[in-house]
C-alpha positions in Angstrom: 24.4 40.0 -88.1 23.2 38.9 -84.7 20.3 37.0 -84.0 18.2 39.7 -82.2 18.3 42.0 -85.6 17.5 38.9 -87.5 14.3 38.7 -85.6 13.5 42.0 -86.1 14.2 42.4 -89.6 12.4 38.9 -90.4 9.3 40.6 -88.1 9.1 44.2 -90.0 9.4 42.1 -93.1 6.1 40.3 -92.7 4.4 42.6 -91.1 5.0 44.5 -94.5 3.9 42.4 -96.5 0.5 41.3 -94.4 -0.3 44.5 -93.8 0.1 45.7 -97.4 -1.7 42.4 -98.8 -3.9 43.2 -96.3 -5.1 46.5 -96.6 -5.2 45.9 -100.4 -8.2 43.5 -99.9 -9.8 46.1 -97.6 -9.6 48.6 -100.3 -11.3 46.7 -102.6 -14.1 46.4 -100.1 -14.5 50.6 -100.0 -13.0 50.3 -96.6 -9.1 51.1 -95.2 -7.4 49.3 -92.4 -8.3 52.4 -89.9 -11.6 52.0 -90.3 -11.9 47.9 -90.0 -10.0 48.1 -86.7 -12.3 50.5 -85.6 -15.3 48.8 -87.0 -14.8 45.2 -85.9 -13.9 46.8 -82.4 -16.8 47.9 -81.7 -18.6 44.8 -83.0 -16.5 42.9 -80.5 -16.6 45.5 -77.6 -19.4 48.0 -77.8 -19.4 51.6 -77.1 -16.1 53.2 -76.9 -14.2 56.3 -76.2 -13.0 58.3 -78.9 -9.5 58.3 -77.3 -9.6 54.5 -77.0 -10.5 54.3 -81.1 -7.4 56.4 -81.7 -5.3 53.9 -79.9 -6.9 50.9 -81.4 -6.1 52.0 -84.3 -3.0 54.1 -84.1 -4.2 57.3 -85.2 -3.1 60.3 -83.2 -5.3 62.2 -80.3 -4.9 64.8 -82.6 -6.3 63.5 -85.7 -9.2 60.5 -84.3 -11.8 63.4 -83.8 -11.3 64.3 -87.9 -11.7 60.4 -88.8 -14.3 59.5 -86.5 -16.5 62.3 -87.9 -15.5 61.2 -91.2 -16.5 57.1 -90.3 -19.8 59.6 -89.1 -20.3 60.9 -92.8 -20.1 57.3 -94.1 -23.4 56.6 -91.7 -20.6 53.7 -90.4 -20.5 55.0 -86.1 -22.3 57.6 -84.2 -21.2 59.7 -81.3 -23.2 60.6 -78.4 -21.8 62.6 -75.7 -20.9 61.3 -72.2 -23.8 63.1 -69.6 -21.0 63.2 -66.9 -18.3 64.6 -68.3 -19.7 66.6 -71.5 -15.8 66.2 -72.8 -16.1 62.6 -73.5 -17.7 61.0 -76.6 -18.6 57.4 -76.8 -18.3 55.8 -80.6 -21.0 53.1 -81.5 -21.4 51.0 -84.4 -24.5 51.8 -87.2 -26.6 48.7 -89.0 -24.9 50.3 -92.1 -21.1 49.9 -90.2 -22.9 46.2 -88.9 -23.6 45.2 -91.9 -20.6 46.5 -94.1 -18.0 44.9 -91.7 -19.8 41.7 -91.5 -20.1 41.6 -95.1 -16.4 42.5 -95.0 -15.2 39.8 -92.5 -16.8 37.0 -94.3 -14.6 38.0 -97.6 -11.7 38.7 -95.9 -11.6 35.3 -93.8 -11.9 33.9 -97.6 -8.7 36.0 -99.0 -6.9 35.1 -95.9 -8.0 31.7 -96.4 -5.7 31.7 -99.7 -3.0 33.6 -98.4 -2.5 31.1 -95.9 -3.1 28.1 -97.9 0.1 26.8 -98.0 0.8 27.2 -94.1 -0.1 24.2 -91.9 -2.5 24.3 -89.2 0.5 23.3 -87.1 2.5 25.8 -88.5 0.3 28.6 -87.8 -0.6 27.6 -84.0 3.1 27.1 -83.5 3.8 30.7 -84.9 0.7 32.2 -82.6 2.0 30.2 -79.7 5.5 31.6 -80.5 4.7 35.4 -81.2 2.4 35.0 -78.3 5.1 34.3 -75.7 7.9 36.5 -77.0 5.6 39.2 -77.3 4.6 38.6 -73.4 8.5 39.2 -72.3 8.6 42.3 -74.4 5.5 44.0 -73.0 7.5 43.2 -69.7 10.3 44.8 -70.5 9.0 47.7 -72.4 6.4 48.9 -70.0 
């Protein structure tokens, strides 16, 4: 096998597994990976377009509108409507979402804490550094 599938397959591999692991630990918080994405977004960003949401966190155009309205049941966002063009909506974050993904963050950085317990701190800023760069002459290519 060359060495170009080998990096691919060892990639998809762990990506299984982490996101699996993951969004198992999220679950048992009452929440699913969709909705932290969205969540700790707009904790870090602000007010966001729906659109931008669905992209975030790779839900369809055609399907963020049902989950965002569903995140809006949950009393986690609210929508308000843009006053210039009346076909935008802008998503923002409740003190229920606030305080359910901060809550949320603090036990997750703890699981991932023992997950990566038996990684260096070398290790892992070597990995970062590495992922980092070949992910830069990707994007290059691929755009």
């Amino acid at each position: 096998m060359n060495e170009n599938r080998r990096v691919m397959i060892a990639l998809q591999k762990l990506n299984l597994i982490l996101a699996k692991t993951a969004s198992k630990d999220l679950e048992k918080h009452g929440i699913n990976e969709s909705e932290f994405l969205i969540l700790t977004h707009l904790i870090a960003k602000g007010s966001t377009k729906t659109q931008y949401l669905g992209e975030i966190a790779h839900i369809s155009s055609g399907a963020i509108t049902y989950f965002v309205n569903k995140m809006i049941a949950k009393n986690y966002v609210y929508k308000t409507q843009d006053q210039k063009d009346k076909r935008i909506f802008w998503i923002d974050i409740t003190d229920t979402g606030q305080l359910l993904t901060e809550r949320v963050l603090k036990e997750h950085d703890i699981y991932l804490a023992q997950l990566f317990e038996d990684v260096s701190l070398t290790e892992k800023n070597e990995f970062v550094s590495l992922i980092k760069s070949i992910g830069l002459k990707l994007e290059n290519k691929v755009e």
